[in-house]
N, C-alpha and C positions, 0 to 999 in steps of 0.2 A: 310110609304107612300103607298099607294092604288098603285097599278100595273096598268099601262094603258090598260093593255089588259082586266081589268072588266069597263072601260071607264067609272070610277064614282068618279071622286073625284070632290066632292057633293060641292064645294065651292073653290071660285076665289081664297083667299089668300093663298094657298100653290102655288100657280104658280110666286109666285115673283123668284122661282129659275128656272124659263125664263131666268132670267136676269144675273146668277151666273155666266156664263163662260164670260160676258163683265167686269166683274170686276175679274175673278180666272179663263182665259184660260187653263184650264186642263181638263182631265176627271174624276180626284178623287174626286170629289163630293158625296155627299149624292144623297143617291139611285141609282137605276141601269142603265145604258145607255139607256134603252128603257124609263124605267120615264123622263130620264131630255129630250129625246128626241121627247116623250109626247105632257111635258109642254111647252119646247118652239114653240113645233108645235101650240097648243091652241092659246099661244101667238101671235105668230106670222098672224093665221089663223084672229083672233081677233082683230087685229091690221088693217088688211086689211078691215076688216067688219065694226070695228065702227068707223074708220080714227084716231084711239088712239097717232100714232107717226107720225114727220116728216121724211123724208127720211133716214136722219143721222142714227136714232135710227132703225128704219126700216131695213135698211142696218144689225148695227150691230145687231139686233137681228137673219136676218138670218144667217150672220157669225156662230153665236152660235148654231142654229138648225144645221147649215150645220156639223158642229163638231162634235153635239149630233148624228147624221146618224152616220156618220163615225165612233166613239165610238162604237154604235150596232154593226154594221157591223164585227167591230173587234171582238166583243163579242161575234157573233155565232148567232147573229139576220139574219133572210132570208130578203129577200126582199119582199116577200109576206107579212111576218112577218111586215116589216116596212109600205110596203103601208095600213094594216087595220088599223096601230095606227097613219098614216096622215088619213086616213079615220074618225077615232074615233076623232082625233082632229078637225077636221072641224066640223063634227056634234056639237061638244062641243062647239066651237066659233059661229058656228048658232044658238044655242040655250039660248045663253046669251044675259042678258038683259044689252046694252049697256050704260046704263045712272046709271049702278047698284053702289053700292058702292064698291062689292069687286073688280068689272073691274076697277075701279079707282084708285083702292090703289096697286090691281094688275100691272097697267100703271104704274103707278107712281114710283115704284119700277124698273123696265126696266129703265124708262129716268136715274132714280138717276144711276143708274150701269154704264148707259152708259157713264154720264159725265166723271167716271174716263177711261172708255175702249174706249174713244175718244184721249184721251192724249196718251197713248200709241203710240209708234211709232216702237218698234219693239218686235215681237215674236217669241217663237221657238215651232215648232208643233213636240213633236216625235214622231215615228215612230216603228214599228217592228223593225228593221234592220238599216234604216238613217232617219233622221229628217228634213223639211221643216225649213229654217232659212224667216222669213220674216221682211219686213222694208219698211217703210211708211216715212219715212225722203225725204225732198224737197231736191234734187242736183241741183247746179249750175254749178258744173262741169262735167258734162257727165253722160252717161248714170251710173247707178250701180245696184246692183241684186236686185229685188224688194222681189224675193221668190225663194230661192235657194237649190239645193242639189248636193254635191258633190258623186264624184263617180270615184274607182280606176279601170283600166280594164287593167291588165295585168302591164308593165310598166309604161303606161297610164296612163291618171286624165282628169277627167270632171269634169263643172260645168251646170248643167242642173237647168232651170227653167224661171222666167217671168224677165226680166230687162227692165229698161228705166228711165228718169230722174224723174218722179213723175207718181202716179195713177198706173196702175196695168202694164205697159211696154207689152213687145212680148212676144214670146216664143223664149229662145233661149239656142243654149249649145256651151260652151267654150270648146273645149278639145287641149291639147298639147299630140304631141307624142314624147316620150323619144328617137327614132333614126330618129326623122327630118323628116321623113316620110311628103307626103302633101295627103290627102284623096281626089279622083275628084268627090266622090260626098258622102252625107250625109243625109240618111233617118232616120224617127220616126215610130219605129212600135209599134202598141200595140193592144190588142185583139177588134174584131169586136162585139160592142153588139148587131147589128143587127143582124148577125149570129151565136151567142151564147144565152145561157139561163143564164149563170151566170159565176164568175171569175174562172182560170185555177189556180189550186194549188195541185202540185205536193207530198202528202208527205209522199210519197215513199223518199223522197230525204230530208227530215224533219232531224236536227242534235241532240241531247242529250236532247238539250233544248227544243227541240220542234217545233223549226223555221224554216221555210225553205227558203231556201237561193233564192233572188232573180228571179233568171236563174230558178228556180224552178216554178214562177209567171207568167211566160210567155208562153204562149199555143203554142205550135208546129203549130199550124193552125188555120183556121179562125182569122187571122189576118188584118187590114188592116196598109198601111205606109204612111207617109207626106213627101215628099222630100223637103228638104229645100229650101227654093226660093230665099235666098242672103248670102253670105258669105264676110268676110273679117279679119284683125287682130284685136286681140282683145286686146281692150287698158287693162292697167295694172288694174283698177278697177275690168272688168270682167274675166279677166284671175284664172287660176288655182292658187291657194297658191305654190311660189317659182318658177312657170314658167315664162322663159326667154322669148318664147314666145309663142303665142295659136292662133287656128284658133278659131272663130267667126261665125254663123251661126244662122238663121233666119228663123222661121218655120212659116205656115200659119193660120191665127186665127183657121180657121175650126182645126186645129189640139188642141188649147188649151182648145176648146170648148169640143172636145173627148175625152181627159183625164180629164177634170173636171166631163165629167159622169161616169169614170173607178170605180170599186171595192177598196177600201182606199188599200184593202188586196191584192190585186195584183200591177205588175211590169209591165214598157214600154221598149223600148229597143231604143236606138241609134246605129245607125249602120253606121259606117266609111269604104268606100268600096275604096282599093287602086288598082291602076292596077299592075298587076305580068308579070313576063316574058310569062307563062305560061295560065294561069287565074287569075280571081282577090282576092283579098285578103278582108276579111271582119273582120273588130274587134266591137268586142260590147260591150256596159258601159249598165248600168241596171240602172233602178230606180224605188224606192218605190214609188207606187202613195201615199200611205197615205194621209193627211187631203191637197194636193192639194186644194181642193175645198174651205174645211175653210181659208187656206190661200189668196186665190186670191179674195174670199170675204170681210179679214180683209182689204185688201188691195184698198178695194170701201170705207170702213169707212174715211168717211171727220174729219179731224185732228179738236179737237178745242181746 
């Protein structure tokens, strides 16, 4: 396969693996995360230029792009790096003759993928460290996770991520504390990209394997926070696995909007701040941002 960084692959039908990760959400594909994340750029860019899909497909093809970033990213791609091959990919969808036959068969191959990545109703995105659980299933009975990740802090467990009875729900985290404890108030931090050039990754603090833990993800500074804006119990659907019971907590769009633009390779931080006799008391749960974004995109794909 042609590397997208020599922006020449000189014909449409190699780009049907646009469409690979609507039928094979993974990243173990054929070729490199910059290629597939190339092609579905073409695609995608293509798609908008010569009206090739309706929404649905639309949808899931960015799902797929959105994945294919995130894959680079993990990979060691800059973001400069990514923005010349969305650059290289537009020029390529401009420069195509839309009535062509490889654009058609190129299309065509997207719808067919999609039909089966429309049926899907649930996915799991891993992760360095934890994994995105998502689920596109209609409830009748109350809210339940739509895109979730759990998370141990100390004796602690959280559930962090998007819930609500259908379509992509709020932001929101379940946490139980193991000594009954009641937190009076409950913030979202995570790093400010307006104030940074790129994500905080510690690794110095890197393990055996190579990873670095969490706590590691998260920048001492230039940070910004979302205080939650409603709290209540949390029914047994979005409670913690084996918790008796869990507080329930409600963040502001603006905050889901700012971690779908975070680094896949960096962490956000919840923070449960208790009053003390003394001063207050702060515990924090961590979370992988990882394919966020791809998730809460699968999660616009209309079921058919």
């Amino acid at each position: 396969m042609t590397s997208p960084r020599t922006a020449s692959l000189p014909r449409w039908q190699g780009l049907w693996l646009a469409a690979a990760v609507c039928a094979v959400p993974c990243v173990a594909l054929a070729g490199s995360a910059l290629d597939l994340f190339y092609e579905r750029s073409v695609m995608a860019a293509a798609g908008t230029r010569c009206d090739l899909f309706d929404p649905g497909v639309a949808t899931a093809l960015d799902a797929a792009r959105v994945q294919a970033r995130g894959a680079a990213l993990r990979a060691g791609a800059s973001e400069d790096v990514l923005l010349g091959v969305e650059q290289r990919a537009r020029a390529k969808a401009q420069a195509a003759d839309c009535r062509s036959a490889d654009v058609a068969t190129a299309a065509g191959r997207v719808r067919t993928a999609f039909e089966g990545y429309s049926r899907i109703s649930r996915l799991t995105y891993p992760g360095d460290t934890a994994a995105w659980q998502a689920d596109r299933t209609v409830s009748i009975d109350g809210p339940l996770w739509r895109l979730s990740q759990p998370a141990k802090f100390g004796w602690d467990q959280m559930i962090f991520g998007l819930g609500g009875k259908q379509g992509q729900g709020v932001l929101l985290a379940s946490a139980s504390f193991a000594d009954g404890a009641s937190p009076y108030a409950v913030r979202l931090v995570m790093r400010d990209v307006s104030r940074t050039s790129g994500p905080y990754l510690d690794r110095r603090l890197a393990g055996p394997d190579g990873r670095i833990p969490l706590a590691g993800r998260m920048p001492p500074s230039a940070t910004r926070a979302f205080s939650a804006e409603a709290r209540s119990p949390a029914s047994a659907r979005l409670a913690p696995a084996g918790a008796k019971s869990a507080l329930l907590v409600r963040f502001p769009t603006q905050a889901t909007e700012a971690l779908a633009r975070l680094d896949p390779r960096e962490s956000v931080m919840v923070e449960f701040v208790f009053s003390g006799r003394e001063r207050d008391a702060v515990r924090r749960a961590y979370v992988e941002v990882g394919d966020f974004a791809a998730g809460r995109a699968f999660l616009k794909v209309e079921s058919r």
